[in-house]
C-alpha positions as CSV (number, residue, x, y, z in Angstrom):
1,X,0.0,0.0,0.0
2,X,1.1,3.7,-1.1
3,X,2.3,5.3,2.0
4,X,0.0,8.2,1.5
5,X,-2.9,6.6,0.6
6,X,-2.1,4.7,4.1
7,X,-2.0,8.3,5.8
8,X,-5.2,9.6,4.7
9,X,-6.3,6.2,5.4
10,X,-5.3,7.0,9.2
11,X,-6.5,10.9,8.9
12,X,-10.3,9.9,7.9
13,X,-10.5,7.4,10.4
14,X,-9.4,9.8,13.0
15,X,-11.2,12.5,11.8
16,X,-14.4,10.0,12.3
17,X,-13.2,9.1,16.0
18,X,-13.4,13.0,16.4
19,X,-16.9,13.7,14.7
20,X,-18.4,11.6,18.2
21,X,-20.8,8.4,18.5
22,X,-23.1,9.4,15.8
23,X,-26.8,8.2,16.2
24,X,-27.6,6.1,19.5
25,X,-30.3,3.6,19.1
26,X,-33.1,4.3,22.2
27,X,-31.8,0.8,23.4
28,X,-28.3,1.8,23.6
29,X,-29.4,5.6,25.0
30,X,-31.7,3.7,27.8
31,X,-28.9,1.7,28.8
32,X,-26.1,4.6,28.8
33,X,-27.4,8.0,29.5
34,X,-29.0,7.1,33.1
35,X,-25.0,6.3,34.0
36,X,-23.3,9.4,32.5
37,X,-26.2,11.5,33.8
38,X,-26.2,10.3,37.6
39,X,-22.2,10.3,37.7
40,X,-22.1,13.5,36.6
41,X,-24.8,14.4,39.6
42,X,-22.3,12.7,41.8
43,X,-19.4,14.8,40.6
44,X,-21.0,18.4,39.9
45,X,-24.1,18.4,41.9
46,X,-23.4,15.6,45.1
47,X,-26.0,17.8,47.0
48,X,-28.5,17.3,44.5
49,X,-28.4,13.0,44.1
50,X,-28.2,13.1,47.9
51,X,-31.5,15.4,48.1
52,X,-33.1,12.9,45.5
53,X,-31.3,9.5,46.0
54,X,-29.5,9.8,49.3
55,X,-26.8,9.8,47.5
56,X,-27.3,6.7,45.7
57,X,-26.4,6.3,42.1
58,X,-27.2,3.2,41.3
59,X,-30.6,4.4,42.5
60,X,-30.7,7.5,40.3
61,X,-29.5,5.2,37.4
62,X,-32.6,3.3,37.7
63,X,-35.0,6.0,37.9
64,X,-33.9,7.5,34.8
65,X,-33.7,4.5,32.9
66,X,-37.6,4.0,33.9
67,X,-38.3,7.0,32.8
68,X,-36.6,7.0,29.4
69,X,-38.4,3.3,29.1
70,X,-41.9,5.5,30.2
71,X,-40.9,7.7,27.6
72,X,-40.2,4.6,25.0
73,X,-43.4,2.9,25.8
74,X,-45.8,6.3,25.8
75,X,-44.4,6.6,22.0
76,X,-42.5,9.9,22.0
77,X,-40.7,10.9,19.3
78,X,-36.7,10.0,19.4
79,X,-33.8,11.6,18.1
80,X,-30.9,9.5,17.5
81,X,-28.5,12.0,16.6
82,X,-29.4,14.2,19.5
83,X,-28.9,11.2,22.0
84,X,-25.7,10.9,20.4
85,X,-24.9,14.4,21.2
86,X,-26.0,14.5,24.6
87,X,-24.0,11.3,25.9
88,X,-20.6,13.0,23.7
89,X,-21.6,16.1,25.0
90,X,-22.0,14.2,28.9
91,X,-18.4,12.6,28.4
92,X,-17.1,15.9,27.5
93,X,-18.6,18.7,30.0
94,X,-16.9,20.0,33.1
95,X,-18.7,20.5,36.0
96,X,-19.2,24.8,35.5
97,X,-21.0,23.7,31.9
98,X,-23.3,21.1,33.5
99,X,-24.4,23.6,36.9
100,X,-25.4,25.9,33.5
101,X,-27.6,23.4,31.6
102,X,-28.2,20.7,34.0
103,X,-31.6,20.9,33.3
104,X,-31.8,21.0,29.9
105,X,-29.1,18.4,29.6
106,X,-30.4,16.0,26.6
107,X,-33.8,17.7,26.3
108,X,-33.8,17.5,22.8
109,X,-33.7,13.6,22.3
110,X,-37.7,13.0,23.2
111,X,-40.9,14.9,22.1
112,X,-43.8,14.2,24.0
Protein backbone atom coordinates (compact mmCIF):
# COMPACT_ATOMS: atom_id res chain seq x y z
CA UNK A 1 0.00 0.00 0.00
CA UNK A 2 1.07 3.67 -1.09
CA UNK A 3 2.27 5.28 2.01
CA UNK A 4 0.02 8.19 1.49
CA UNK A 5 -2.89 6.60 0.64
CA UNK A 6 -2.10 4.75 4.07
CA UNK A 7 -2.02 8.34 5.83
CA UNK A 8 -5.17 9.57 4.66
CA UNK A 9 -6.33 6.21 5.42
CA UNK A 10 -5.34 6.98 9.24
CA UNK A 11 -6.47 10.87 8.91
CA UNK A 12 -10.27 9.90 7.93
CA UNK A 13 -10.47 7.43 10.45
CA UNK A 14 -9.40 9.76 12.95
CA UNK A 15 -11.21 12.50 11.77
CA UNK A 16 -14.44 9.98 12.32
CA UNK A 17 -13.22 9.13 15.97
CA UNK A 18 -13.39 12.97 16.40
CA UNK A 19 -16.91 13.72 14.71
CA UNK A 20 -18.44 11.64 18.21
CA UNK A 21 -20.76 8.44 18.49
CA UNK A 22 -23.05 9.41 15.76
CA UNK A 23 -26.79 8.18 16.16
CA UNK A 24 -27.56 6.11 19.53
CA UNK A 25 -30.33 3.56 19.06
CA UNK A 26 -33.13 4.26 22.23
CA UNK A 27 -31.80 0.79 23.35
CA UNK A 28 -28.34 1.79 23.58
CA UNK A 29 -29.42 5.63 25.01
CA UNK A 30 -31.74 3.74 27.82
CA UNK A 31 -28.90 1.74 28.84
CA UNK A 32 -26.06 4.60 28.79
CA UNK A 33 -27.42 8.03 29.46
CA UNK A 34 -28.98 7.12 33.12
CA UNK A 35 -25.04 6.27 34.04
CA UNK A 36 -23.30 9.44 32.45
CA UNK A 37 -26.18 11.45 33.81
CA UNK A 38 -26.15 10.25 37.59
CA UNK A 39 -22.19 10.26 37.67
CA UNK A 40 -22.09 13.49 36.60
CA UNK A 41 -24.82 14.36 39.55
CA UNK A 42 -22.26 12.69 41.76
CA UNK A 43 -19.38 14.77 40.58
CA UNK A 44 -21.02 18.36 39.88
CA UNK A 45 -24.09 18.37 41.91
CA UNK A 46 -23.41 15.58 45.10
CA UNK A 47 -25.99 17.79 47.00
CA UNK A 48 -28.53 17.27 44.52
CA UNK A 49 -28.42 13.04 44.14
CA UNK A 50 -28.19 13.05 47.89
CA UNK A 51 -31.51 15.40 48.09
CA UNK A 52 -33.12 12.87 45.53
CA UNK A 53 -31.31 9.52 46.01
CA UNK A 54 -29.46 9.80 49.34
CA UNK A 55 -26.78 9.82 47.48
CA UNK A 56 -27.34 6.69 45.70
CA UNK A 57 -26.39 6.26 42.12
CA UNK A 58 -27.22 3.20 41.30
CA UNK A 59 -30.65 4.38 42.50
CA UNK A 60 -30.72 7.47 40.33
CA UNK A 61 -29.54 5.16 37.43
CA UNK A 62 -32.60 3.29 37.68
CA UNK A 63 -35.03 6.05 37.92
CA UNK A 64 -33.93 7.53 34.79
CA UNK A 65 -33.66 4.45 32.92
CA UNK A 66 -37.64 4.03 33.88
CA UNK A 67 -38.26 6.99 32.82
CA UNK A 68 -36.61 7.04 29.39
CA UNK A 69 -38.37 3.31 29.14
CA UNK A 70 -41.86 5.49 30.18
CA UNK A 71 -40.93 7.74 27.58
CA UNK A 72 -40.19 4.65 25.02
CA UNK A 73 -43.37 2.94 25.81
CA UNK A 74 -45.84 6.29 25.80
CA UNK A 75 -44.36 6.61 21.98
CA UNK A 76 -42.49 9.94 21.98
CA UNK A 77 -40.66 10.93 19.29
CA UNK A 78 -36.73 9.97 19.39
CA UNK A 79 -33.80 11.59 18.08
CA UNK A 80 -30.88 9.46 17.54
CA UNK A 81 -28.50 11.95 16.61
CA UNK A 82 -29.37 14.20 19.47
CA UNK A 83 -28.88 11.23 22.04
CA UNK A 84 -25.67 10.94 20.41
CA UNK A 85 -24.93 14.37 21.15
CA UNK A 86 -25.97 14.51 24.62
CA UNK A 87 -23.97 11.32 25.93
CA UNK A 88 -20.61 12.96 23.68
CA UNK A 89 -21.63 16.12 25.01
CA UNK A 90 -21.97 14.18 28.95
CA UNK A 91 -18.38 12.64 28.36
CA UNK A 92 -17.05 15.89 27.53
CA UNK A 93 -18.64 18.66 30.00
CA UNK A 94 -16.94 19.96 33.12
CA UNK A 95 -18.70 20.47 36.02
CA UNK A 96 -19.23 24.77 35.45
CA UNK A 97 -20.98 23.68 31.89
CA UNK A 98 -23.29 21.14 33.49
CA UNK A 99 -24.42 23.61 36.88
CA UNK A 100 -25.42 25.88 33.52
CA UNK A 101 -27.63 23.41 31.63
CA UNK A 102 -28.19 20.73 33.98
CA UNK A 103 -31.64 20.86 33.31
CA UNK A 104 -31.83 20.99 29.85
CA UNK A 105 -29.12 18.42 29.57
CA UNK A 106 -30.40 16.03 26.57
CA UNK A 107 -33.84 17.73 26.31
CA UNK A 108 -33.76 17.47 22.82
CA UNK A 109 -33.70 13.56 22.35
CA UNK A 110 -37.72 12.97 23.24
CA UNK A 111 -40.90 14.89 22.08
CA UNK A 112 -43.76 14.22 23.98
Amino acid sequence: MDVQLAFLLFLGACAKVDEGRGPVSSSNYESEYPAAFCAMWAECNPDKLMDLYDGDTLQCEEDLADDVASQIERGCSYDDAAAGECLDQLDTMGCADWEEGEDNICGDVFDC
